[in-house]
N, CA, C and O of each residue as an XYZ file, in Angstrom:
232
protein
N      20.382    -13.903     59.477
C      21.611    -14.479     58.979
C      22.170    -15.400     60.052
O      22.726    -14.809     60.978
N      22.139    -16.631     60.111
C      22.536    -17.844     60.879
C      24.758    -17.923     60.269
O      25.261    -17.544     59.212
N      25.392    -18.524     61.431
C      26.453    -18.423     61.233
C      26.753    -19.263     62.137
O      26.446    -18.794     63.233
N      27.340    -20.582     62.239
C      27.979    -21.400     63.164
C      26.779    -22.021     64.166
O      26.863    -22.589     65.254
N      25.614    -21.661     63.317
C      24.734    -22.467     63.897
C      23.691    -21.443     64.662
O      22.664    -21.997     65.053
N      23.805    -20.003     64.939
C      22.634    -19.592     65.761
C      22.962    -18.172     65.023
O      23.909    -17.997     64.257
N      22.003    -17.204     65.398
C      22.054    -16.218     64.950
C      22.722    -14.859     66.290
O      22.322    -14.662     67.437
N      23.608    -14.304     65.665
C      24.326    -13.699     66.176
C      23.910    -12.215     66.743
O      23.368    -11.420     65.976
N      24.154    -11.898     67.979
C      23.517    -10.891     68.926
C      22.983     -9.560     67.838
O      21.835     -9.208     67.566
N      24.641     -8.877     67.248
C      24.387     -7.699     66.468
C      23.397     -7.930     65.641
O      22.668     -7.014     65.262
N      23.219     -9.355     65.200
C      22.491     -9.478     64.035
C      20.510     -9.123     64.277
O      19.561     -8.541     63.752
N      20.910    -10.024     65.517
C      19.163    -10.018     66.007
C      19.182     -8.435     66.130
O      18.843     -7.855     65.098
N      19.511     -7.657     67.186
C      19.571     -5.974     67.557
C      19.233     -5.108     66.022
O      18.462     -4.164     65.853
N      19.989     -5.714     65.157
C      19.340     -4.803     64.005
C      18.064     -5.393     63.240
O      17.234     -4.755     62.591
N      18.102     -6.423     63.418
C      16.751     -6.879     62.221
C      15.567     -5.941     62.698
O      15.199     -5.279     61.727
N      15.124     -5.758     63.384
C      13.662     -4.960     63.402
C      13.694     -3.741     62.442
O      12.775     -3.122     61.905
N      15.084     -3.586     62.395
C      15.316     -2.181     61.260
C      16.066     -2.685     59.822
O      17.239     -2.812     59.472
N      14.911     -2.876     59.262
C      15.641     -3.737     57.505
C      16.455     -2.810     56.906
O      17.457     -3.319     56.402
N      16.347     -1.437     56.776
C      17.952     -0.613     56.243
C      19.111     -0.527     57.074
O      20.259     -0.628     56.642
N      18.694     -0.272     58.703
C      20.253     -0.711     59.128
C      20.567     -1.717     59.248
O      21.586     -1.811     59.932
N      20.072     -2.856     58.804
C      20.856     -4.250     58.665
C      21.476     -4.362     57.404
O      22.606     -4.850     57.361
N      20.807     -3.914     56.168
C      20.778     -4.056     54.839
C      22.128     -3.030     54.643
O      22.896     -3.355     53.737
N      22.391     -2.080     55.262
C      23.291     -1.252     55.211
C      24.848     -1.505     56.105
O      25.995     -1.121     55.879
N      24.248     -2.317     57.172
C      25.480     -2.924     57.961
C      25.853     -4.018     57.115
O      27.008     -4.177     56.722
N      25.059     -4.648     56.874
C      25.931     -5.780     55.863
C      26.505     -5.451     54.686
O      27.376     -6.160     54.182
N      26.123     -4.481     54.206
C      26.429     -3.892     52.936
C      28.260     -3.528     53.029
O      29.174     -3.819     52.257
N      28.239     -2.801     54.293
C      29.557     -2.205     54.916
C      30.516     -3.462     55.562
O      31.705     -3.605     55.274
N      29.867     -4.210     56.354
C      30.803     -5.618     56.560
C      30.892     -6.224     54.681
O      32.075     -6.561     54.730
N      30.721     -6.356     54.085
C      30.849     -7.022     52.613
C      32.056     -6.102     52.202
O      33.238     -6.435     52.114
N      31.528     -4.951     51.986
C      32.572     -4.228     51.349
C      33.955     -4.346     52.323
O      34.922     -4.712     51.655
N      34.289     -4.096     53.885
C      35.456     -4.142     54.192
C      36.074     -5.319     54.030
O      37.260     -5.381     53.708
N      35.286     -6.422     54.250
C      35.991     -7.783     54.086
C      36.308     -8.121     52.619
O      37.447     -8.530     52.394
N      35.554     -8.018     51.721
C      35.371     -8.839     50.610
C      35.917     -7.815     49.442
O      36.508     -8.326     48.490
N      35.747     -6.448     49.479
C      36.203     -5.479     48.258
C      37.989     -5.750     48.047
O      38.693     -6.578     48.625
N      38.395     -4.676     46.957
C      39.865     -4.979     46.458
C      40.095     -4.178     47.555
O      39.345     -3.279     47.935
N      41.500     -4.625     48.240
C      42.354     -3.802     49.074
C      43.482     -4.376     49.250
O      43.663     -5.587     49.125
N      44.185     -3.693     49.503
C      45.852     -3.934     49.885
C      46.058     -4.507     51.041
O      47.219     -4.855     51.258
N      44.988     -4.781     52.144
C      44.981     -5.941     53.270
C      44.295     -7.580     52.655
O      43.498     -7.660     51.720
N      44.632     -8.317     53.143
C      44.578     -9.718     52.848
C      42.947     -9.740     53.675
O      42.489     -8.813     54.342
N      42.286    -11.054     53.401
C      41.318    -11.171     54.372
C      41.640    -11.428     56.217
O      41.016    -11.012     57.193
N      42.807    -12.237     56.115
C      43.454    -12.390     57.305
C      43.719    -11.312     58.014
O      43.274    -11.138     59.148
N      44.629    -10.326     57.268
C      44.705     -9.143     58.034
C      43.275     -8.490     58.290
O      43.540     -8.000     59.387
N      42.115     -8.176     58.092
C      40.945     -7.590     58.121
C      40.169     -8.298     59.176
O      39.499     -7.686     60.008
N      40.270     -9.648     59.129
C      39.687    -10.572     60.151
C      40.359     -9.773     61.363
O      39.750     -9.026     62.129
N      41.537    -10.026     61.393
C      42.583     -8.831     62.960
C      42.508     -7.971     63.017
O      42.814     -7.401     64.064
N      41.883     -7.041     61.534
C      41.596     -5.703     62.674
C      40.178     -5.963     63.411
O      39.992     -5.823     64.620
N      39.358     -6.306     62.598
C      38.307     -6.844     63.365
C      38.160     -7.384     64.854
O      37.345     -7.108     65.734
N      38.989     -8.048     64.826
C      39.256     -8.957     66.193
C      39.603     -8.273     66.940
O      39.045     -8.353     68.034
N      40.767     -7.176     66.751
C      41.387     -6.254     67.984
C      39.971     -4.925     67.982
O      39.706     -4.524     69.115
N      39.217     -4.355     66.949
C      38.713     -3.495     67.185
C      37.833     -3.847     68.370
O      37.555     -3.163     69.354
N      37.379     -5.348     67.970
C      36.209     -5.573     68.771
C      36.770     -6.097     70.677
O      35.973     -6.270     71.600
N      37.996     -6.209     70.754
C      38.148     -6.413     72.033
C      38.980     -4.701     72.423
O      39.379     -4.609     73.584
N      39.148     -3.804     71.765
C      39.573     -3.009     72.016
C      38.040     -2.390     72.971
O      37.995     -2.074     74.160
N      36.803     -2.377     71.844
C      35.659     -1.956     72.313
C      34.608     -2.667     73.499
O      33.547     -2.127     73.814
N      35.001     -3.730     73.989
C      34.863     -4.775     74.876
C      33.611     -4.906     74.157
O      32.635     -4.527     74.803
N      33.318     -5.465     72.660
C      32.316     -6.239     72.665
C      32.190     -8.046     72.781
O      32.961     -8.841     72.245
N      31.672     -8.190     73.151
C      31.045    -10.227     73.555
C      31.216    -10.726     72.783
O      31.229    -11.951     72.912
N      31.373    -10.352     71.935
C      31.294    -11.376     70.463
C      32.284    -11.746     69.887
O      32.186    -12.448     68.880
């Protein structure tokens, strides 16, 4: 899965394993994209803070 032009760290780390990718994306789709009472904006921020909460690079 290419995104802004290169393919993204988490992304490469899982491909050798086609269900935990198939299953991580499955789970990024559903939090972003399903019905919920957060906006996409808000979901993008938790995102954003989870991931500097967890000091990941990305």
């Amino acid at each position: 899965m290419r995104r802004a032009g290169r393919v993204w760290g988490i992304v490469a780390a899982m491909s050798p394993n086609g269900a935990a990718m198939r299953d991580s994306m499955r789970l990024y789709l559903t939090l972003m994209f399903a019905d919920s009472p957060l906006d996409r904006a808000r979901r993008e921020m938790l995102a954003v803070v989870t991931s500097q909460a967890n000091a990941c690079d990305y």
